[in-house]
C-alpha positions as CSV (number, residue, x, y, z in Angstrom):
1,X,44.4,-22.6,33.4
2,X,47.9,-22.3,31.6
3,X,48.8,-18.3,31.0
4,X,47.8,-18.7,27.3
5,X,44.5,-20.1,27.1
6,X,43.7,-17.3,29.6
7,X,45.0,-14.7,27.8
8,X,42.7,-15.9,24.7
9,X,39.8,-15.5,26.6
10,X,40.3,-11.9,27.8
11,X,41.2,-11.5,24.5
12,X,38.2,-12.1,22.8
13,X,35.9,-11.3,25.4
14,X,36.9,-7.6,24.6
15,X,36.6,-8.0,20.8
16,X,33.8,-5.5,20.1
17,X,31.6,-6.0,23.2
18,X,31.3,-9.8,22.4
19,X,29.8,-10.6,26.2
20,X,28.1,-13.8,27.0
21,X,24.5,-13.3,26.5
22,X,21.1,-14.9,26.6
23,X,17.6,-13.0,25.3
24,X,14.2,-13.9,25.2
25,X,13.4,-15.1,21.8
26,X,11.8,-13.2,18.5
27,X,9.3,-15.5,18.1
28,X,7.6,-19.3,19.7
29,X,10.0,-20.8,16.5
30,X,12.1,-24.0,17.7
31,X,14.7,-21.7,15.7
32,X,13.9,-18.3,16.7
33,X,17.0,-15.6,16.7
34,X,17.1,-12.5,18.8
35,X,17.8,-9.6,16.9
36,X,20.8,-7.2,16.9
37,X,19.1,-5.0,20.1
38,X,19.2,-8.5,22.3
39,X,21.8,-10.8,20.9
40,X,25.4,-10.5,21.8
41,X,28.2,-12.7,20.3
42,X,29.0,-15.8,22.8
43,X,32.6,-15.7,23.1
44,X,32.7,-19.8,23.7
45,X,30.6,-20.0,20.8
46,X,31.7,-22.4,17.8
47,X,34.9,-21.3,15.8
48,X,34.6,-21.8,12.6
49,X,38.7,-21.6,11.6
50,X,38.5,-22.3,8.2
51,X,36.5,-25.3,8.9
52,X,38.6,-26.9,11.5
53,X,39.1,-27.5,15.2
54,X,41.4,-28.9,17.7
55,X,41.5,-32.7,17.3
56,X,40.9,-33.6,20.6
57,X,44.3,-33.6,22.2
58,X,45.1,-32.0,25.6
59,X,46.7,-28.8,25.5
60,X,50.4,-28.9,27.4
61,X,51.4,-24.9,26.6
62,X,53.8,-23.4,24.2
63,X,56.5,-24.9,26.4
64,X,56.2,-28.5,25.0
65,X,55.9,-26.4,21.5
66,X,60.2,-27.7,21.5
67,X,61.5,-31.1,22.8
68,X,64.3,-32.2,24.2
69,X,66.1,-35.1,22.2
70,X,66.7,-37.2,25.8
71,X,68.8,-39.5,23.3
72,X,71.6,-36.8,22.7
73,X,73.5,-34.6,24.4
74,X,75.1,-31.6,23.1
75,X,78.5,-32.8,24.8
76,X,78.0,-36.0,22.2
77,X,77.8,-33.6,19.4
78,X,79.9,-34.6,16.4
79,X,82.8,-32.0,15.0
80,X,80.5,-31.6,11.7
81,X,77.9,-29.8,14.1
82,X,79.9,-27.8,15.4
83,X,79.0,-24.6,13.2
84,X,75.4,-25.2,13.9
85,X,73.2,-23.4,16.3
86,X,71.8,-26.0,19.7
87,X,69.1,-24.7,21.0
88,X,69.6,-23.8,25.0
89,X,67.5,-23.0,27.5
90,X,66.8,-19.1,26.5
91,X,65.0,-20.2,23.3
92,X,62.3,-22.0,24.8
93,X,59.3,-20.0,24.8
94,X,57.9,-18.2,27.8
95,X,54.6,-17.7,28.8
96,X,55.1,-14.0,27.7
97,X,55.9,-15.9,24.1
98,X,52.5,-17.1,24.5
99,X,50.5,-14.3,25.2
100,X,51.9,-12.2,22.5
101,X,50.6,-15.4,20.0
102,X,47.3,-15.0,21.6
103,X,47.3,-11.1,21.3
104,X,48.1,-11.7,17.4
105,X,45.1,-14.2,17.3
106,X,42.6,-11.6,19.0
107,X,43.7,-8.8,16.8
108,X,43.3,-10.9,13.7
109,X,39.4,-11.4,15.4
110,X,38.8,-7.4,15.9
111,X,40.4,-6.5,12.6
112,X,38.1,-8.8,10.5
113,X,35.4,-7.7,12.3
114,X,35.9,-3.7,11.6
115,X,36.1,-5.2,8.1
116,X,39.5,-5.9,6.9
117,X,39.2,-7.9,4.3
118,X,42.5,-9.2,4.2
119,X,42.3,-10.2,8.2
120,X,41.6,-14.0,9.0
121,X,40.6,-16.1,12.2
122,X,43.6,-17.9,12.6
123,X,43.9,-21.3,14.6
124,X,44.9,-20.5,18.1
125,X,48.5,-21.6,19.6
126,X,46.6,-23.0,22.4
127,X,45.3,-25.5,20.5
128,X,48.1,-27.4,19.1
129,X,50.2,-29.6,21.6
130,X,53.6,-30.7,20.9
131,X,52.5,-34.3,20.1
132,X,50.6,-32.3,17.0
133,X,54.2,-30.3,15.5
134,X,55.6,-33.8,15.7
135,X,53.5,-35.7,14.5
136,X,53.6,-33.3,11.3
137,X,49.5,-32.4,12.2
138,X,48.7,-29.4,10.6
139,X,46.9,-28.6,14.1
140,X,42.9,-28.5,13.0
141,X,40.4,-31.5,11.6
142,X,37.0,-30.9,10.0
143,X,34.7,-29.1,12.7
144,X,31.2,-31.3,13.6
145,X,29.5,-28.4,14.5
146,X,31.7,-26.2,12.2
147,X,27.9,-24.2,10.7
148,X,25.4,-25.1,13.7
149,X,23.3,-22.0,14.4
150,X,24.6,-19.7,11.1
151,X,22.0,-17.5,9.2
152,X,21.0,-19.6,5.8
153,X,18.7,-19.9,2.9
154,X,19.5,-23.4,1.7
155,X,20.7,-26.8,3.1
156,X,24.1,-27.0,1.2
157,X,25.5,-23.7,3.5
158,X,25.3,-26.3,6.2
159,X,27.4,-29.0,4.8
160,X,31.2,-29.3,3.6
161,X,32.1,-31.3,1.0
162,X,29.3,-32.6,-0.9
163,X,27.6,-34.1,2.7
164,X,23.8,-33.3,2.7
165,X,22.9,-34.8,6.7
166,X,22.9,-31.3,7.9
167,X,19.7,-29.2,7.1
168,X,18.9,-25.5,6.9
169,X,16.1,-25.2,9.4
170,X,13.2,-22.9,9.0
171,X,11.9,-20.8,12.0
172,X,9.1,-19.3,9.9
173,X,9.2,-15.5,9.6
174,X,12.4,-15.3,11.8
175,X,14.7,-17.1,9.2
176,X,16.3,-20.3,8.7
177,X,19.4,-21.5,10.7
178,X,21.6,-24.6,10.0
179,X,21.4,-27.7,11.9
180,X,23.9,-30.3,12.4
181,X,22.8,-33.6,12.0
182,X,22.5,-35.9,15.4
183,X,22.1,-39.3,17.2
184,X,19.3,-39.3,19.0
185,X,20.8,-42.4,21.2
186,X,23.9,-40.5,21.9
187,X,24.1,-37.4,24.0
188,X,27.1,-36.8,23.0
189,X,26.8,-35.8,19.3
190,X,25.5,-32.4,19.9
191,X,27.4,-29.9,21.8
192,X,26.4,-28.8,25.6
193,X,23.4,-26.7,25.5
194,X,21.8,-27.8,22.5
195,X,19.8,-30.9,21.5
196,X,18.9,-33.9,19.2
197,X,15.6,-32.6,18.3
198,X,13.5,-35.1,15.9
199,X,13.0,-32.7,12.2
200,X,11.0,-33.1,9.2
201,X,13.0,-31.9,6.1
202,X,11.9,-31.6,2.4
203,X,14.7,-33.3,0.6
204,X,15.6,-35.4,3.4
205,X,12.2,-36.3,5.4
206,X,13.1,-37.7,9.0
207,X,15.7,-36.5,10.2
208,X,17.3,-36.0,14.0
209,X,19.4,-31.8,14.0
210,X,21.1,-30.4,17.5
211,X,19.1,-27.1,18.3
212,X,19.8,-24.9,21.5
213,X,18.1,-25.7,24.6
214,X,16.5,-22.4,24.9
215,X,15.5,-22.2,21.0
216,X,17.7,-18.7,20.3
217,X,20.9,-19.1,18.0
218,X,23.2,-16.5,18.1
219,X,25.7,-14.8,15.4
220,X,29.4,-16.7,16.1
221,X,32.5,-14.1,15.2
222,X,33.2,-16.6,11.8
223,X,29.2,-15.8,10.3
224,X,29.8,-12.2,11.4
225,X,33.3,-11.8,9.7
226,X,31.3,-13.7,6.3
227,X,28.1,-11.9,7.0
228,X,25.9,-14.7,6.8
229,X,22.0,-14.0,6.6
230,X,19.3,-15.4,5.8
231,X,15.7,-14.8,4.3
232,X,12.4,-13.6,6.8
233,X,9.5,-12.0,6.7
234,X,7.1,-9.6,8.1
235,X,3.2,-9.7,8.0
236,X,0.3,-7.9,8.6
237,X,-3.6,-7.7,7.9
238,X,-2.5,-6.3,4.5
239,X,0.0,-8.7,3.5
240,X,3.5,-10.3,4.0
241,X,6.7,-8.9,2.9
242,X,10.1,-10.7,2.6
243,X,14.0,-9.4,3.2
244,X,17.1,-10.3,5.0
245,X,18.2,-10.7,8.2
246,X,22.8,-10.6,8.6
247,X,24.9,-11.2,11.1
248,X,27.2,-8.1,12.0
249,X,29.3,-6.9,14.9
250,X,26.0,-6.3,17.0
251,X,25.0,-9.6,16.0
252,X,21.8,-10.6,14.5
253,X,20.1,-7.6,12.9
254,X,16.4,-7.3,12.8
255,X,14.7,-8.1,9.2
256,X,14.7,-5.7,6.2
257,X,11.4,-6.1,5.1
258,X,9.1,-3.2,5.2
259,X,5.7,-3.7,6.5
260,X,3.1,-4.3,3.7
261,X,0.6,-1.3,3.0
262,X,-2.2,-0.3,0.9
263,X,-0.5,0.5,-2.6
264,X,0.1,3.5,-4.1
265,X,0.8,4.6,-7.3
266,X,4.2,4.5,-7.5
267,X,6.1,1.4,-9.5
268,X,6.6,-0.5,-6.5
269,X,4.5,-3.9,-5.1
270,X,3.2,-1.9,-1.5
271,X,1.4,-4.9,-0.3
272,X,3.6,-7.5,-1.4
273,X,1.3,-9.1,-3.0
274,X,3.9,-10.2,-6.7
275,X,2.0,-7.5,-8.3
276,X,2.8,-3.2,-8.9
277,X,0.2,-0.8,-8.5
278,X,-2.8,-3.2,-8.9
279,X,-6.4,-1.6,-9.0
280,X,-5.7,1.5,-8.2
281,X,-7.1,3.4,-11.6
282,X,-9.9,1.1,-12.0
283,X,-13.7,1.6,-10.5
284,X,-13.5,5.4,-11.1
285,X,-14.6,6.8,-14.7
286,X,-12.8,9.6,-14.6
287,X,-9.6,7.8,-14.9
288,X,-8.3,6.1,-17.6
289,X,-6.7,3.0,-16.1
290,X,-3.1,3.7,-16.2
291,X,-1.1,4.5,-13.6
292,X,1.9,6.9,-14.4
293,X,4.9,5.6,-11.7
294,X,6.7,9.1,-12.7
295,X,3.7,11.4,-11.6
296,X,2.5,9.0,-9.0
297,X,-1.1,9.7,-9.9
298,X,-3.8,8.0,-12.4
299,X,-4.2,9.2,-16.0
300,X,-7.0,11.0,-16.7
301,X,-10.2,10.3,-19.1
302,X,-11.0,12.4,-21.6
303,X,-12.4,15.7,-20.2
304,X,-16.2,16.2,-20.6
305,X,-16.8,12.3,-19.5
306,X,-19.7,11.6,-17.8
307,X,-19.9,10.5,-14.3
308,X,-21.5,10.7,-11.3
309,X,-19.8,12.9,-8.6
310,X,-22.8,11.1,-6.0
311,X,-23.7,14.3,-4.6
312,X,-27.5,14.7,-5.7
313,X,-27.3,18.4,-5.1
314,X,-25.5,18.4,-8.5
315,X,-26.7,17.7,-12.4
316,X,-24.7,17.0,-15.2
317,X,-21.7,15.7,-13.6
318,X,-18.9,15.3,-16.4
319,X,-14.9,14.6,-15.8
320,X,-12.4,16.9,-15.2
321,X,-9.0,16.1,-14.6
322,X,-9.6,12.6,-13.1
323,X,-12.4,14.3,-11.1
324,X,-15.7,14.0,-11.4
325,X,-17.6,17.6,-11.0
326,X,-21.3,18.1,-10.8
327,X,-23.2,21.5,-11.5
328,X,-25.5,22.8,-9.0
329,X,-28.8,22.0,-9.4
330,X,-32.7,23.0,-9.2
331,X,-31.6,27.1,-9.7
332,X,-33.7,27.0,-12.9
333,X,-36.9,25.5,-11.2
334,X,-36.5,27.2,-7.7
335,X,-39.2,29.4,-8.8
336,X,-42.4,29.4,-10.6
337,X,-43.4,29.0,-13.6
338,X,-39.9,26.9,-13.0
339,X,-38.6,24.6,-15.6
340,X,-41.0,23.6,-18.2
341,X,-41.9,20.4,-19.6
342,X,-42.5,19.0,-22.6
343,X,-46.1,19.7,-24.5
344,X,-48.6,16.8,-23.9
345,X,-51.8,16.1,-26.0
346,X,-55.1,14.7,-24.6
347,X,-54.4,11.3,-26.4
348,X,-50.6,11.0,-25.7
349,X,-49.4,9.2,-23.2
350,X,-46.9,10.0,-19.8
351,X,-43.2,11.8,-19.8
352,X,-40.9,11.5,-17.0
353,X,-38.0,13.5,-15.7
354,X,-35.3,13.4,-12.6
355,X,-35.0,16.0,-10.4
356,X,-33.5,16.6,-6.8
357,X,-35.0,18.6,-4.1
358,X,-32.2,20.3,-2.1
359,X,-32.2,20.4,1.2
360,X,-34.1,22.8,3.7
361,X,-37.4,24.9,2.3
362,X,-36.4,24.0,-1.5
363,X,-39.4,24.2,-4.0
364,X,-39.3,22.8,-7.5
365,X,-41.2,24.3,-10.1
366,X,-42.3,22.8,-13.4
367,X,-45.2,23.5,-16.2
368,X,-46.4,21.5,-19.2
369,X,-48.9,22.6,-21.7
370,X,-51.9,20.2,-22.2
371,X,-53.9,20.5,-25.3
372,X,-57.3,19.4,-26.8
373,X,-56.3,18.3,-30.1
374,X,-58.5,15.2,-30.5
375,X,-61.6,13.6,-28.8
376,X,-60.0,12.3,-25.8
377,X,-60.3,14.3,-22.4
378,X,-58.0,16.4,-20.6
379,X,-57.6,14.9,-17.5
380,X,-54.0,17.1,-16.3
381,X,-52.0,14.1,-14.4
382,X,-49.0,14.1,-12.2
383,X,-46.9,11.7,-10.2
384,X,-43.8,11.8,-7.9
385,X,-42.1,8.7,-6.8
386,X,-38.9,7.1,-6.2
387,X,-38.3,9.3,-3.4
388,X,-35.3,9.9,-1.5
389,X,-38.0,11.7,1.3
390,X,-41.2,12.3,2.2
391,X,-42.5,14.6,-0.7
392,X,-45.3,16.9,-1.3
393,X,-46.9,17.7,-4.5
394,X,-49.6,19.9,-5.9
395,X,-50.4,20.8,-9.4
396,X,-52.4,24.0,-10.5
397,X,-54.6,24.9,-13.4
398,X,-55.9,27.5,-15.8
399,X,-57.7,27.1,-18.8
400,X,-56.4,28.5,-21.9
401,X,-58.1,32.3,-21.4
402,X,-56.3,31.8,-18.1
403,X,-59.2,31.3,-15.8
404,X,-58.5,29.2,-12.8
405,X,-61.4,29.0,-9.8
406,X,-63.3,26.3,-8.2
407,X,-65.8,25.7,-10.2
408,X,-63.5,24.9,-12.9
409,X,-61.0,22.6,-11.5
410,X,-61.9,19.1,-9.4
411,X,-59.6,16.3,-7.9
412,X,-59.9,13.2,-8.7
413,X,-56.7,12.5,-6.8
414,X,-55.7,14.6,-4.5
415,X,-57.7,17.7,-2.2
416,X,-58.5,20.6,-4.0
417,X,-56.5,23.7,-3.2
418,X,-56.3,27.3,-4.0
419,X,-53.2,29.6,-3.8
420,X,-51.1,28.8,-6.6
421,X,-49.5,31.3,-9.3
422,X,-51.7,34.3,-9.9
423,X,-54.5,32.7,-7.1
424,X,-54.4,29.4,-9.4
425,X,-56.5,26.6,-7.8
426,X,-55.1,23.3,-8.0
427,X,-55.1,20.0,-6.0
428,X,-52.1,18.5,-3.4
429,X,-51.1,15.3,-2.1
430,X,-49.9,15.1,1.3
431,X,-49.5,11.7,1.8
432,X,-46.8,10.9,4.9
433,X,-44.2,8.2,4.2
434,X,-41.7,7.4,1.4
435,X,-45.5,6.7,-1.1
436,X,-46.0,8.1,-4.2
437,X,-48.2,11.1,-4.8
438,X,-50.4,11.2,-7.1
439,X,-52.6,14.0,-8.6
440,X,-55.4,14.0,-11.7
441,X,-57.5,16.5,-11.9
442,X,-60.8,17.5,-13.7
443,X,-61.1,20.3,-15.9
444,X,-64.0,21.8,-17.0
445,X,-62.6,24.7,-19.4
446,X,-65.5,24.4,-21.8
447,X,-69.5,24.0,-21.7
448,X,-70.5,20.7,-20.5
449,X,-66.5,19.5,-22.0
450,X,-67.9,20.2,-25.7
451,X,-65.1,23.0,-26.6
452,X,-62.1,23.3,-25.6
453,X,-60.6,22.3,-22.8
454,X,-56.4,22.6,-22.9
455,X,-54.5,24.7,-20.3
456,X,-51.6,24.8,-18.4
457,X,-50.7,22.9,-15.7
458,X,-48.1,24.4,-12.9
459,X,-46.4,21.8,-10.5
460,X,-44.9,22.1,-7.1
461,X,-42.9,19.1,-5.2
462,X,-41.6,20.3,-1.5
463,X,-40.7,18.3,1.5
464,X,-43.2,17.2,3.2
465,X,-41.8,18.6,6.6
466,X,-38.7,20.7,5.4
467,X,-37.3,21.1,8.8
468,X,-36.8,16.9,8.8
469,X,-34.8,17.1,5.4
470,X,-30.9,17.3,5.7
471,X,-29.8,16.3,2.6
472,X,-29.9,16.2,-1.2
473,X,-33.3,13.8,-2.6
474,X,-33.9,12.6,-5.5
475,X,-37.3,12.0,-7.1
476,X,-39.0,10.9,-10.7
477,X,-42.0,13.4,-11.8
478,X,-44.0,11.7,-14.6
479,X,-46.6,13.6,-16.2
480,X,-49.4,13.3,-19.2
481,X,-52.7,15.4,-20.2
482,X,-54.5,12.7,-20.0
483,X,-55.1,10.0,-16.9
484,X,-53.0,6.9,-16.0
């Protein structure tokens, strides 16, 4: 190997760490790139030069870089040239001339790629013959593989002038990398290493591209120096985000795209879905639908909305502050006479409340009055169903002078009972299961049910086996002085 094209090689083969280097590929892609903790750049790897290469001709060194005219001799010269300077043997370049061209060319290399601007790849000496200066060859011709393997986004970063045979290649969520346009019958239009791999492009349809052999491009020094990149992705169950992958002085670098997530309210599309801050103030009443990208929380609705907090140990749950707050229940019916119900006549029909039964031992009271006001009969009546438990109810009753004993009271539904407030007797059902229960009883407050018979009735609803109930119940009571 002449001293020159040697000296090259060491040359760049110390710019920056660029070592040979093979890695196992990002993805199953035909185009896959390794990223920037993998690749390395490949020293051998296609210069671009400014879009040109050697033409082809067989390097003789820097020597041949001057002829000798074998048709003169400097004894021949004429008079007239005898003020001008001949060239002797000391102005023949050395191969010490030549490395110091190649040491220019490799700090051109390292200073573009510490990011001088102003620095350029230069065509190297080595590749210009004498037969080249002669000829009056600017040295370089359009490169066939001048874009193979660099980052892009579109087709026309692959071609040169106007040409549209090579194609941008997509390797899915890796990227896209240019291809350079083949014959399959002839080996020798792609470069060693890769091959004429049969494509399907958009614009172009069939179509045969070189690809390497092993499916990894890698970042030459020229895309480094322009930082080429190109678009890629990254996905997950919640969705698939999009950014940039560039080529840099480690190579190719991994892809900018965060990993999608749930969103949250703050201006930005979190799942990467095309939209900001989607449904995240809606399905909740105590917000009002807006979401403030400033704050990073949900507006408010109007304090004193109604809601439900869905915690059944709680009543008249309203909004406060985008929250929705319940107030404990069943303290006003935790004890008998307990909370008391609306007045029912003998001919009016039923009335029905909610209520909760907490959990443990809780008891809920209530009372209603029923009066005699027309000719129909008292028949005191009490349901509970809709039950969140197995539920327990009895109901107890005094006439209007207050008396309350056997004699007086009778179940119709129900088994008669005694024990209730002030030695009350009543009836209970006791039913097991998630049934209603059901009590009506028959009051005899007057002679043979020809005065009077109104009263008071006093309900209880418990758990059926306390001990069994861990959580908040609720139930519907209806109730009527009459039967149903």
């Amino acid at each position: 190997m002449p001293i020159s094209h040697l000296t090259a090689c060491l040359g760049l083969c110390a710019i920056a760490g660029f070592a040979v280097g093979c890695s196992t590929p990002a993805s199953t892609g035909d185009w896959a790139q390794a990223d920037a903790a993998s690749v390395v750049f490949d020293a051998n790897s296609f210069s671009h030069d400014g879009g040109k290469v050697d033409a082809g001709k067989a390097d003789t060194g820097h020597a041949d870089a001057v002829k000798a005219d074998a048709a003169k001799s400097d004894v021949d010269a004429a008079p007239s040239d005898a003020g001008k300077d001949v060239p002797d043997a000391k102005d023949v370049p050395t191969a010490d001339d030549a490395a110091d061209v190649d040491a220019a060319t490799d700090a051109a290399v390292a200073d573009a790629l510490a990011g001088d601007a102003d620095a350029e790849l230069a065509p190297d000496a080595t590749d210009a013959d004498a037969s080249d200066v002669d000829d009056g060859d600017t040295g370089s011709v359009p490169a066939p593989f001048g874009h193979l393997c660099d980052p892009c986004s579109a087709s026309s970063a692959c071609n040169e002038g106007g040409a549209t045979a090579n194609v941008c290649v997509s390797s899915g969520a890796d990227g896209s990398f240019c291809g350079t346009a083949c014959d399959p019958a002839d080996p020798g239009t792609c470069p060693d290493t890769y091959a004429c791999t049969a494509l399907t492009d958009p614009v172009l349809g069939a179509t045969h591209q070189c690809k390497p052999d092993n499916g990894v491009c890698t970042c030459s020094v020229p895309a480094a120096i322009a930082k080429l990149s190109t678009p890629c992705q990254v996905a997950n169950g919640t969705g698939t985000c999009t950014g940039t992958r560039s080529c840099g002085v480690s190579g190719l670098g991994k892809c900018t795209a965060l990993p999608a997530m749930d969103e949250v309210c703050n201006g930005l599309d979190d799942n990467c879905d095309g939209k900001t801050d989607e449904g995240l103030c809606t399905g909740n009443v105590c917000l009002s639908g807006q979401c403030d990208a400033v704050t990073g929380v949900c507006s408010p609705a109007p304090a004193g909305t109604t809601c439900d907090d869905g915690n059944n140990c709680t009543t008249t749950d309203t909004c406060s502050f985008g929250t929705c707050t319940g107030s404990s229940t069943g303290e006003a019916n935790d004890v008998a006479p307990g909370a008391g119900l609306a007045k029912k006549s003998d001919c009016d029909g039923t009335s029905k409340t909610q209520s909760i039964l907490a959990p443990g031992s809780d008891v809920d009271w209530f009372n209603f009055n029923a009066s005699d006001d027309t000719f129909c009969n008292i028949y005191p009546s009490v349901r509970v169903d809709q039950m969140a438990g197995d539920y327990d109810v009895c109901v107890y009753w005094a006439c209007k002078d207050g008396s309350s004993d056997s004699s007086i009271v009778g179940c119709d539904s129900g088994s008669k009972v005694s024990g209730g407030p002030n030695g009350m007797w009543g009836c209970c059902s006791a039913n097991a299961g998630l049934g209603a229960e059901k009590i009506q009883i028959n009051t005899t407050c007057s002679f043979l049910g020809a005065g009077d018979d109104g009263g008071s009735a006093w309900i209880k609803v418990t758990a059926h086996n306390p001990k069994a109930v861990n959580m908040c119940g609720g139930y519907t009571l209806t109730w009527s002085a009459a039967s149903f």
